[in-house]
C-alpha positions as CSV (number, residue, x, y, z in Angstrom):
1,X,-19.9,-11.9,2.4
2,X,-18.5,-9.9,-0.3
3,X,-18.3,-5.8,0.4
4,X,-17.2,-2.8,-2.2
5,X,-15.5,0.1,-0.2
6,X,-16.0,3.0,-2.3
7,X,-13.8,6.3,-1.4
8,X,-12.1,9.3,-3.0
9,X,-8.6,7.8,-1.6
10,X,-6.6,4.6,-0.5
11,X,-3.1,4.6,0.9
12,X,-0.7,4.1,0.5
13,X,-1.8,4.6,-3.9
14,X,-3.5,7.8,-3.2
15,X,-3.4,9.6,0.3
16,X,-5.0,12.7,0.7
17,X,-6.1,12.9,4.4
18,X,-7.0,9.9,7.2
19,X,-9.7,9.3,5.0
20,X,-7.2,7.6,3.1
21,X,-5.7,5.3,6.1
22,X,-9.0,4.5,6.6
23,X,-10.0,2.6,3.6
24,X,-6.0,1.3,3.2
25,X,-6.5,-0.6,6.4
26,X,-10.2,-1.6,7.2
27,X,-10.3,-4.2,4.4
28,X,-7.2,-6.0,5.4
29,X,-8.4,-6.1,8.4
30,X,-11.6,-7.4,7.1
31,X,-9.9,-9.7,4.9
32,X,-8.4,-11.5,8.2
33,X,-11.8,-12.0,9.4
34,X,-12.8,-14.1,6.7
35,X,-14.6,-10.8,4.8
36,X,-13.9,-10.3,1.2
37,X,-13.5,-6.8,0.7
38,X,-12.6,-5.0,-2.2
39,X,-11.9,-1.4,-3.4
40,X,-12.9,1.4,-5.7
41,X,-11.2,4.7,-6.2
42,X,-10.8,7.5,-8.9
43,X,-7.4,6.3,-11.0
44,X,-5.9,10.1,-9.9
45,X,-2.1,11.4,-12.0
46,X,-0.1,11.1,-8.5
47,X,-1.4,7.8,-7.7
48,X,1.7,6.3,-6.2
49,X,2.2,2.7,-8.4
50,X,6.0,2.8,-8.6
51,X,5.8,-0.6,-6.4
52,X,2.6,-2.1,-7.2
53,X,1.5,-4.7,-9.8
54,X,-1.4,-2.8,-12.0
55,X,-2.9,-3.7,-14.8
56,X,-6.0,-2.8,-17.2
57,X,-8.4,-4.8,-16.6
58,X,-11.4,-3.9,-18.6
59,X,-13.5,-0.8,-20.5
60,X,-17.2,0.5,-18.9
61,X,-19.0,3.0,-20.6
62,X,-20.6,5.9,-18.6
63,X,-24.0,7.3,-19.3
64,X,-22.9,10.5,-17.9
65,X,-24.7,14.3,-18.8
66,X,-26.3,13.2,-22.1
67,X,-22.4,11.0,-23.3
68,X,-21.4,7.6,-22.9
69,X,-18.1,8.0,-21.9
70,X,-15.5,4.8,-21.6
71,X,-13.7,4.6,-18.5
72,X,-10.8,2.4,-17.9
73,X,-10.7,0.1,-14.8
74,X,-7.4,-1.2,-13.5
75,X,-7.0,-3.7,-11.1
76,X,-4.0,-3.3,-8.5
77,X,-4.0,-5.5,-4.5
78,X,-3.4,-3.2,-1.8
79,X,0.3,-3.8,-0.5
80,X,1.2,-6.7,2.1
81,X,-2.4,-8.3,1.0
82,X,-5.1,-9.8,-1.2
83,X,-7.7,-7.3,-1.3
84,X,-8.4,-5.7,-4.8
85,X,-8.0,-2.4,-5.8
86,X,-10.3,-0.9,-8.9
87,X,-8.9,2.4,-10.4
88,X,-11.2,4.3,-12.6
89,X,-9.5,6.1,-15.2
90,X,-10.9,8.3,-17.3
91,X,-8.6,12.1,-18.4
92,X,-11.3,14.6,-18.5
93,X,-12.6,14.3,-14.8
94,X,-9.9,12.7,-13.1
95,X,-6.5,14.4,-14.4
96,X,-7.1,16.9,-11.9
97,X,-8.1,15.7,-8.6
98,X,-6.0,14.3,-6.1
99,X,-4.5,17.3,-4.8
100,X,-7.0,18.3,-2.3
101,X,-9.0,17.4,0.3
102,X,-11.2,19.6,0.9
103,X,-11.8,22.2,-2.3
104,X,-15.5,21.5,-2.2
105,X,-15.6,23.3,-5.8
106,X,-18.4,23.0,-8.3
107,X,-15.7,21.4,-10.0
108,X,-15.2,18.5,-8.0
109,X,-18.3,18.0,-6.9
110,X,-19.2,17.4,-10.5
111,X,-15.9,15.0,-10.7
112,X,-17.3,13.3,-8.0
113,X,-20.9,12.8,-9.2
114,X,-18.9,11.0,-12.1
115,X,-17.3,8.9,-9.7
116,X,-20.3,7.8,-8.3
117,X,-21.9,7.0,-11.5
118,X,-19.0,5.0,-13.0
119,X,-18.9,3.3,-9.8
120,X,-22.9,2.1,-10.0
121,X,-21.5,1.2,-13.9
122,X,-19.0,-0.9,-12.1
123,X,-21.0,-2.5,-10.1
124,X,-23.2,-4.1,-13.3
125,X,-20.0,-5.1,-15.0
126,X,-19.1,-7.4,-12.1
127,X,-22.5,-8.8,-12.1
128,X,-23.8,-7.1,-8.9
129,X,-21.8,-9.5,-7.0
130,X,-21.2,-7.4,-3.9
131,X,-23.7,-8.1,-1.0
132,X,-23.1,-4.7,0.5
133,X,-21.6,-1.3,-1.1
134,X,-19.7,0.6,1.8
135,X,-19.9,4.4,0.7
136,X,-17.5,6.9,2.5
137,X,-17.9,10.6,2.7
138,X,-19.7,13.1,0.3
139,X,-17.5,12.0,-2.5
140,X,-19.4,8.7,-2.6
141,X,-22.7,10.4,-1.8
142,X,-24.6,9.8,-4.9
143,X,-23.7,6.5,-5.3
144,X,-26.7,5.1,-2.9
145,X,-29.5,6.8,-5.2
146,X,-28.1,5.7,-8.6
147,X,-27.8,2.3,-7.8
148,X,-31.6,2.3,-6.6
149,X,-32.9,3.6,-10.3
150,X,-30.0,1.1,-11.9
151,X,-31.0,-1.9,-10.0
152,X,-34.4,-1.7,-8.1
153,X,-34.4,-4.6,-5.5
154,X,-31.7,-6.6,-7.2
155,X,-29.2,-4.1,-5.7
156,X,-26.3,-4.3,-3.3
157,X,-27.4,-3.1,0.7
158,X,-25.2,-0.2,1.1
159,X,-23.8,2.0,4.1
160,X,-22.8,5.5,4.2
161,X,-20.0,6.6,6.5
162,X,-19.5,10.5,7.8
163,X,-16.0,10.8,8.3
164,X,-16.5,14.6,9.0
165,X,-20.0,16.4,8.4
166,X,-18.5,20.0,7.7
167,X,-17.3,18.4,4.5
168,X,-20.2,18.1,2.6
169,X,-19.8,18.6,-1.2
170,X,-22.1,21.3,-2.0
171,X,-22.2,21.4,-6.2
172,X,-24.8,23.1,-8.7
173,X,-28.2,21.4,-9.3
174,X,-27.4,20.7,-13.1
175,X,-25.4,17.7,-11.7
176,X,-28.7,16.0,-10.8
177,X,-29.7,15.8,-13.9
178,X,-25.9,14.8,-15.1
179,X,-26.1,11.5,-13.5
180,X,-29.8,10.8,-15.0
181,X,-31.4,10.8,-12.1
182,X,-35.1,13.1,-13.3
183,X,-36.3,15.5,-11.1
184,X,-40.0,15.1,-9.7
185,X,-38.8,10.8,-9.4
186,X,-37.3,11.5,-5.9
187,X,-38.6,13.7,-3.3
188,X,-35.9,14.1,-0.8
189,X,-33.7,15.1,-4.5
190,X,-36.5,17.4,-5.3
191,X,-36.5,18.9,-1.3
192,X,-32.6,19.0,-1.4
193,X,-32.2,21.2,-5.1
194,X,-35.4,23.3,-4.0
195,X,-32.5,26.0,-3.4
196,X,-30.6,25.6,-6.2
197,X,-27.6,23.1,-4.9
198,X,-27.2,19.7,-4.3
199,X,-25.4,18.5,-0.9
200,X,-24.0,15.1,-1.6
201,X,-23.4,14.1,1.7
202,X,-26.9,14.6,2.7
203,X,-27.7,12.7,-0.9
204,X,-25.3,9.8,1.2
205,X,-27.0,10.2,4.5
206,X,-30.6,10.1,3.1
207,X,-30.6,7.2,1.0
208,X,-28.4,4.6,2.6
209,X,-29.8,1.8,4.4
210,X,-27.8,2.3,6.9
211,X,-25.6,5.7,8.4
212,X,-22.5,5.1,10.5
213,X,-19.7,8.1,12.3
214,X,-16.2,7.2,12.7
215,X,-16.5,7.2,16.4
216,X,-19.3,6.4,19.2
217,X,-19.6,9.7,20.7
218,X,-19.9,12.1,17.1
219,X,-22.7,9.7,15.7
220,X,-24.0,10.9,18.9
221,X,-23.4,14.4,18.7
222,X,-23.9,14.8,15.3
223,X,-27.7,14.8,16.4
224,X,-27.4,17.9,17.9
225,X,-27.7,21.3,16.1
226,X,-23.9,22.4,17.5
227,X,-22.4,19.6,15.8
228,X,-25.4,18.6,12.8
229,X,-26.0,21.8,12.1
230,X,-28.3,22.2,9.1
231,X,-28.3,18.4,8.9
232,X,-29.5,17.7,12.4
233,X,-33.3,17.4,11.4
234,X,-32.3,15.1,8.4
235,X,-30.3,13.1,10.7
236,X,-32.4,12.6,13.8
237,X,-35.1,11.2,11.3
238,X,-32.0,8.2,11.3
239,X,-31.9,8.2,14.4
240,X,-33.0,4.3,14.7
241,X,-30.2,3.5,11.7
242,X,-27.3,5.6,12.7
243,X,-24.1,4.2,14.8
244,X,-20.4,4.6,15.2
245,X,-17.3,2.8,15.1
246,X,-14.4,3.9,15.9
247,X,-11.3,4.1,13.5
248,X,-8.5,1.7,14.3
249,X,-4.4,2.7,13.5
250,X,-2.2,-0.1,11.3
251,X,0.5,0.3,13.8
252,X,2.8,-0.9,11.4
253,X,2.7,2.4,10.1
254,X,4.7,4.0,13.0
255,X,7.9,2.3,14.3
256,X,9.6,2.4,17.0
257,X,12.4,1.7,18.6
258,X,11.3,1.3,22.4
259,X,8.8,-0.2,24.8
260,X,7.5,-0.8,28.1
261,X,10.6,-2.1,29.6
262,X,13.1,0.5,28.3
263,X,11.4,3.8,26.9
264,X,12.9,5.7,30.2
265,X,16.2,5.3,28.9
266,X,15.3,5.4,25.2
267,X,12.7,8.6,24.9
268,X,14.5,11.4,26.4
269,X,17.3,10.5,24.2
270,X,14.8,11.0,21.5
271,X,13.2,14.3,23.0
272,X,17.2,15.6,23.5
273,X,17.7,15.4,19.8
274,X,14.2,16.8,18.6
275,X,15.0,19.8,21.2
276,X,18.5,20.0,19.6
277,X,16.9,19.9,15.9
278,X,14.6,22.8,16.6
279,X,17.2,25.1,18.2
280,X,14.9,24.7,21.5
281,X,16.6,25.5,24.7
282,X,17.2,22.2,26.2
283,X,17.2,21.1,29.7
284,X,16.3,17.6,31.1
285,X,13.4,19.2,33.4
286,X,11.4,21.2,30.4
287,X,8.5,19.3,29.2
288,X,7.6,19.1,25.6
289,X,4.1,20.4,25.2
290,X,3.7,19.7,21.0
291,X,0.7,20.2,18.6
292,X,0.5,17.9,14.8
293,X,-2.3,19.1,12.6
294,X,-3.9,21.0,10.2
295,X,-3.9,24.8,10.9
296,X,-7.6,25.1,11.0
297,X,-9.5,27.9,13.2
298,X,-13.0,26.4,12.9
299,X,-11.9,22.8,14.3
300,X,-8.6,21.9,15.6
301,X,-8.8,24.7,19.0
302,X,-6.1,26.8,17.3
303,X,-8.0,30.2,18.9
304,X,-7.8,28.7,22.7
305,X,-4.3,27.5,22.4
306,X,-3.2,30.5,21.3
307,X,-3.6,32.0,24.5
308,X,-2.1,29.0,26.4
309,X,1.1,28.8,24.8
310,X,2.4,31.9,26.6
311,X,1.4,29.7,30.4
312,X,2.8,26.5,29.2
313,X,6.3,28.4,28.4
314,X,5.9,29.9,31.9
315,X,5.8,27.3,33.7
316,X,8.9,25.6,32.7
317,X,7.8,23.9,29.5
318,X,8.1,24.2,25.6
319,X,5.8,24.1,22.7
320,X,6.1,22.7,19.5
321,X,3.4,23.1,16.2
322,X,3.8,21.0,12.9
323,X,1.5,21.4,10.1
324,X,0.2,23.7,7.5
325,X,-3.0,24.9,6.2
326,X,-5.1,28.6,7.2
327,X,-2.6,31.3,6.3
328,X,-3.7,33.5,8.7
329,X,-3.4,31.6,11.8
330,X,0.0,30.3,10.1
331,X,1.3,33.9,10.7
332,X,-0.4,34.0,14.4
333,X,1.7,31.1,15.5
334,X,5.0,32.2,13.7
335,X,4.5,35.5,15.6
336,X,4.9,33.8,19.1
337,X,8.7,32.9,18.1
338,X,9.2,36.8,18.1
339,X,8.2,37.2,21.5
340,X,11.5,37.7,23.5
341,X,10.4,35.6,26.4
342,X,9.1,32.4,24.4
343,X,12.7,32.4,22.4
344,X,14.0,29.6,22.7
345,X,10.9,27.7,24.2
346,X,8.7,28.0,20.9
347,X,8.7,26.3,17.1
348,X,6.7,26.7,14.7
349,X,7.1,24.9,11.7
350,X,4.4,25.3,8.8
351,X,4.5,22.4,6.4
352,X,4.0,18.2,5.6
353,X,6.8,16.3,7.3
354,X,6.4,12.9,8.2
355,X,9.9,12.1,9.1
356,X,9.7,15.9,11.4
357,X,5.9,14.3,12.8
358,X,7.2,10.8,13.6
359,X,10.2,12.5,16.0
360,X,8.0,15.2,17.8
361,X,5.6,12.2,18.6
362,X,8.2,9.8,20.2
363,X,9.9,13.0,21.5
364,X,7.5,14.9,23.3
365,X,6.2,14.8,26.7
366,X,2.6,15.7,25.5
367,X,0.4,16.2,22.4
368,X,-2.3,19.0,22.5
369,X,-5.7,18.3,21.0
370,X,-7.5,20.9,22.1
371,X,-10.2,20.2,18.7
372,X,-13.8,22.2,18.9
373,X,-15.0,19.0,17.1
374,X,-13.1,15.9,16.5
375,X,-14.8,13.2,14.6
376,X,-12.5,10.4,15.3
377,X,-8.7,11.8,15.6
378,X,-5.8,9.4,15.2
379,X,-3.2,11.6,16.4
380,X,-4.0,10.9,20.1
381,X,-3.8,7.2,19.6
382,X,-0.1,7.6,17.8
383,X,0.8,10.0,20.3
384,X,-0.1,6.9,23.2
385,X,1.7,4.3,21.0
386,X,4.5,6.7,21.6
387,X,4.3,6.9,25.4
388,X,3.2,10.6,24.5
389,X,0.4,11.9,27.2
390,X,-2.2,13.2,24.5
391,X,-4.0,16.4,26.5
392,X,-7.9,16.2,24.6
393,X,-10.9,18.0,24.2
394,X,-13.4,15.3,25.4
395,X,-15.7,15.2,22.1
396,X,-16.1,12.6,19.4
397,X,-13.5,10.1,19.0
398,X,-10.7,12.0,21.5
399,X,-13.6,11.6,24.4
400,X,-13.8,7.8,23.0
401,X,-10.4,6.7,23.3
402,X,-8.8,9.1,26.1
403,X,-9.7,8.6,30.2
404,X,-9.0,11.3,32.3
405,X,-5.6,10.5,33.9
406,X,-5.7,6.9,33.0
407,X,-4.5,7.3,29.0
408,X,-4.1,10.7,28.7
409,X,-5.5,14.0,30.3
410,X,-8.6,15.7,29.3
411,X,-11.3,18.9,29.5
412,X,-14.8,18.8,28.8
413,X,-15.4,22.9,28.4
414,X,-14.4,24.4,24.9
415,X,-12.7,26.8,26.6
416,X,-8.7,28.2,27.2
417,X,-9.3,28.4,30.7
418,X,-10.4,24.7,30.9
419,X,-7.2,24.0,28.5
420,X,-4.9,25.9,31.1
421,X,-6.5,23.7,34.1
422,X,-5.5,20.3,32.4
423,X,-1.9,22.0,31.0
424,X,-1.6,22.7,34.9
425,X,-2.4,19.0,35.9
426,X,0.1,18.2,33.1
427,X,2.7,19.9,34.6
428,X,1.9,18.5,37.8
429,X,1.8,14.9,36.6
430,X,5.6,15.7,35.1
431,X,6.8,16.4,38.4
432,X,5.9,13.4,39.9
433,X,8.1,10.8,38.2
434,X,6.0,7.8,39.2
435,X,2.6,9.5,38.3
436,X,4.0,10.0,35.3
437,X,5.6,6.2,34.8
438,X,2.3,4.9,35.1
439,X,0.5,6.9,32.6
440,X,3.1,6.5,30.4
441,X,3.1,2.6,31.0
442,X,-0.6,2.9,30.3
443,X,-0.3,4.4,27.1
444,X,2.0,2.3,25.4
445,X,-0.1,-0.6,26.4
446,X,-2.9,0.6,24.6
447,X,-4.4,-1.3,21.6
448,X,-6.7,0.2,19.0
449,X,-5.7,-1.9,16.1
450,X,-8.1,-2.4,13.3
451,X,-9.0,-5.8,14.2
452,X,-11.4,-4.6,17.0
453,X,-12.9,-1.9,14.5
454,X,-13.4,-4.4,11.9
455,X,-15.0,-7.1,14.2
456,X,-17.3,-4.6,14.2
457,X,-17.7,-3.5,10.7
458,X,-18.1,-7.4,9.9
459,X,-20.7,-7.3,12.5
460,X,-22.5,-4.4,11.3
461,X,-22.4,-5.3,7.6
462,X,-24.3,-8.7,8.3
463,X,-26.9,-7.0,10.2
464,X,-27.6,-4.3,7.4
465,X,-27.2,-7.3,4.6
466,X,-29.9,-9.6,6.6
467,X,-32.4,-6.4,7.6
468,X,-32.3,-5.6,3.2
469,X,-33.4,-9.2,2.5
């Protein structure tokens, strides 16, 4: 079985988001299981190579909006295996991207919809080898249709993966007709342009054999209008060909220096010097309540934990925010540090630090996930490999991977009252030392490797390849 993941990003070459841990791990997972799995990404400027063997490996020419433009594949193997990498390089539509995750701008949509079409290009000039074509996101949302009109019934199966819905690369019409696909050929093109855009990741969803989530529980929800929103219709009409599997963590990724047998000793050493680092008043009582993330309002439960902060610091405990992103919210957060009875018991620290990330995980006590919507989440599952008690949300991929007072704590109303009653059993379970042992035990026992995710991936790939023929 031979398989083409096709993505906008691969770490550690190009790392944008999860997205790109994603397709960096899965196929040397796959690869384990027997799978040959290679990948294809744009060939971006800050496409880390410093350590990797590259090399040109050949020319394809791009029918793209009326020109055939050359494109320049390299060929590269993802570090510590022997899956291939394909980079497609071309100046004028990929010297700009790789900065951002989510601009969504008519722009990169259009960069995209190139992306897509050299990657259909691709496909021919390695003799539509591949058995399956494994698209991810909006990015790779076009790619499902092209290869139809390119290669009829001679073409590849294909899956389309929603990593998050809300992204869904909304660009100008005109790109329809960029990529050669002719209006009045395909009627869910025609329904989708009626209103003078294109959505790509409905393009994806629509025309894939088959639609998979990133966990269980959001390819569930994401039937519903809260969570499909104007997709919900469009997906339900799935229904019978949409799954999810949830995302596995290359633990490799995140040392660390303790276990089962001596993290009692070991982590409040840790916490004592994260405390120390960021000037937070320290005693051995205080619990470290800590949240990692992007500074988004419309997902991560910024607007709920803002009015839980000041009850945590209350009752005995401090709270700790790394990560960057919604300016506005930024300022929010900073403002609690002014407040003269959080001093001393609040940081707030608004950028990317990885080295800053990896010692508020092993320090802490507990990691707040408090998401509206949270498709998969890995933070909860570093924050268990940690010994960290993550505190969740229980929706998508958080509900899928933490149990109530077994792994973790959780709430099941959106709400900062529900929040406040879990921070309460929180602080409860941290004054009872052997309630607290065993959760922690629990956590650090906890295995959601890739190998489990990619059984399944393997597993769902043959069904889709044997359902096409």
């Amino acid at each position: 079985m031979k398989i083409l993941l096709a993505a906008s990003e691969v770490a550690p070459i190009i790392k944008l988001g999860g997205l790109g841990d994603v397709i960096g791990s899965l196929p040397k997972a796959l690869e384990k299981l027997g799978v040959n799995a290679d990948v294809v990404v744009p060939y971006f400027p800050l496409a880390k190579i410093e350590n990797i063997d590259i090399y040109k490996s050949h020319v394809i020419d791009v029918e793209f909006n009326g020109e055939t433009i050359p494109v320049d594949v390299y060929k590269a193997k993802l570090p510590d295996s022997n899956v291939d990498v394909f980079m497609l390089k071309n100046d004028k539509y990929f010297s700009t991207g790789g900065t951002n995750a989510y601009a969504k701008t008519i722009s990169e949509t259009e960069m995209f919809s190139f992306f897509d079409s050299a990657v259909v290009t691709f496909i021919a000039s390695e003799f539509n080898t591949y058995d399956l074509v494994h698209c991810n996101d909006w990015h790779t949302g076009l790619i499902t249709h092209l290869l139809e009109d390119a290669m009829g019934d001679s073409r590849p199966a294909t899956l389309f993966t929603i990593h998050n819905l809300m992204y869904q690369g909304i660009g100008d019409a005109s790109i329809v007709r960029e990529v050669g696909i002719v209006p009045g050929e395909h009627a869910l093109i025609d329904w989708d342009i009626a209103d003078g855009d294109l959505n790509m990741i409905q393009q994806g969803v629509t025309s894939a054999d088959f639609v998979n989530a990133v966990s269980p529980s959001y390819a569930k929800e994401i039937l519903t209008p809260e969570f499909g929103g104007k997709l919900v219709d469009i997906l339900n009409d799935r229904v019978g060909r949409i799954t999810g599997i949830i995302n596995g963590i290359d633990y490799k990724a995140f040392p660390r220096s303790y276990d089962q047998n001596n993290w009692q000793t070991e982590k409040p050493k840790i916490k004592k010097r994260l405390m120390e680092k960021l000037n937070l008043t320290y005693t051995e009582d205080r619990p470290i309540f800590s949240f990692i993330g992007r500074v988004d309002p419309n997902q991560k439960g910024l607007d709920i934990l803002l009015e839980a902060v000041p009850d945590i610091v209350k009752n005995g405990g401090a709270f700790v925010l790394l990560g960057s992103g919604d300016k506005i919210w930024e300022v929010k957060y900073q403002e609690l540090c002014n407040q003269p009875e959080l001093k001393g018991k609040v940081s707030i620290t608004n950028k990317f630090d990885v080295e800053l990330a990896d010692l508020i995980y092993a320090g802490s006590d507990f990691l707040l996930i408090p998401s509206k919507y949270e498709p998969c989440g890995l933070i909860q599952i570093i924050a268990m490999w940690y010994g960290t008690v993550p505190i969740v949300h229980a929706v998508g991929g958080l509900k899928d991977t933490v149990i109530d007072h077994v792994n973790g704590l959780s709430f099941d109303e959106y709400s900062a009252d529900a929040l406040r009653g879990s921070l309460r059993s929180a602080m409860e379970l941290y004054s009872s030392p052997e309630d607290m042992k065993e959760i922690i035990n629990t956590t650090l026992i906890q295995d959601f490797s890739w190998t489990k995710s990619a059984v399944e991936y393997a597993k769902l790939y043959e069904r889709i390849i044997k359902s096409r023929q």
